[in-house]
N, C-alpha and C positions, 0 to 999 in steps of 0.2 A: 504493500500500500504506500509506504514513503516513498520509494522509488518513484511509482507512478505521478506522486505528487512533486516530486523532484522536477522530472519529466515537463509534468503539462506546465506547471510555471517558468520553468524554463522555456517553453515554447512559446508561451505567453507570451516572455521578457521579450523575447528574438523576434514577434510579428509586431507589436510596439515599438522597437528598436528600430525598425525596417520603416515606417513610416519617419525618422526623426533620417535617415540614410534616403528617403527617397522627396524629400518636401523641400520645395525652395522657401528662403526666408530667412529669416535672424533667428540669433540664440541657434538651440541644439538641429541644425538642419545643414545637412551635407548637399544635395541636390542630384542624388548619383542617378542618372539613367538607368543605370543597369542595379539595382538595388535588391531586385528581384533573385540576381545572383547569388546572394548571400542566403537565398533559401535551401539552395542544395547541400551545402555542409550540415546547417540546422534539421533538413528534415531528413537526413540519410544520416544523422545520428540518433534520430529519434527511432528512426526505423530499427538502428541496432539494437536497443537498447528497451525498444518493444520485442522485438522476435526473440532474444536472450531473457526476457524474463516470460512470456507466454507462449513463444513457439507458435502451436499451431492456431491458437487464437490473438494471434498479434495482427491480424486485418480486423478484427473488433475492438481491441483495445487500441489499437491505435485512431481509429477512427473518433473513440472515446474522448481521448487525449485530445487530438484535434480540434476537436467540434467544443470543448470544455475551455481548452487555452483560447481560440476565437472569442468565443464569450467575453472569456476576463478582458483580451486586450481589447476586442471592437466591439465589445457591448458595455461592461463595465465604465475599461478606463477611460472612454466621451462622456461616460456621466457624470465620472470622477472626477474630471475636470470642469466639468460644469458644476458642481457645486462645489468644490474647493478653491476653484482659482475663478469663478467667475467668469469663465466665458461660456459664450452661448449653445445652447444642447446642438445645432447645427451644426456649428465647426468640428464635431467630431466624426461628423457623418457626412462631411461636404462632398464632392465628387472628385475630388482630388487623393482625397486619402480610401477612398472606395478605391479607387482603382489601383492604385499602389499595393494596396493588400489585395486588390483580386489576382495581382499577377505574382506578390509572394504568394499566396496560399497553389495558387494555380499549379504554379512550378514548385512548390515544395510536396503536396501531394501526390504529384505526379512523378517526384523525387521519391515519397517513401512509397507509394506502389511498386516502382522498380526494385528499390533494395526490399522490400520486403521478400517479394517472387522469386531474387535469386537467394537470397538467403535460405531459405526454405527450399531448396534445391539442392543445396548443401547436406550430401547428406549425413553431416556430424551437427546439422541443426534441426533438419527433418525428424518430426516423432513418425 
């Protein structure tokens, strides 16, 4: 159970992060085109790290995972900032950061689909 929780916040942290990597502007914002990049490391260690602790049920829990850290970071943390620092519940949902995160999540799922498949193929991982 910690593990997993280890996991999904950390994934959390990493699709958060990738907006402050993919947003032009002042304060913490890089402006990187290619921002989306940074998914393949993150979600093809998740995938490790899924398949090593549930094997054959690591396409459900990592699904779990996924669908849980989304939350925290694109559903929570807009809120979060909207009542803590006072800016507007839109700005976390504007179309700018929608789409930054459609194209991390995009390419990171489709990052841990592959590792997961060959992983599982492996047969010193294969149940």
């Amino acid at each position: 159970m910690f593990q997993s929780g280890v996991v999904t916040l950390g994934l959390a942290a990493a699709i958060h992060i990738d907006w402050h990597l993919a947003r032009h502007g002042p304060g913490l914002s890089l402006g990187w085109t290619y921002h989306w990049l940074v998914a393949v490391p993150i979600f093809a260690l998740t995938a490790v790290l899924t398949v090593h602790r549930w094997r054959s049920a690591a396409g459900v829990a990592g699904i779990v995972i996924i669908v849980i850290a989304t939350v925290l970071a694109q559903g929570l943390e807009p809120i979060a900032e909207s009542l803590f620092f006072g800016v507007p519940l839109g700005y976390g949902f504007r179309p700018e950061r929608l789409t930054a995160f459609g194209a991390f999540l995009g390419i990171g799922v489709a990052t841990f689909g592959v590792v997961v498949s060959v992983l599982r193929r492996r047969p010193d991982v294969a149940e």
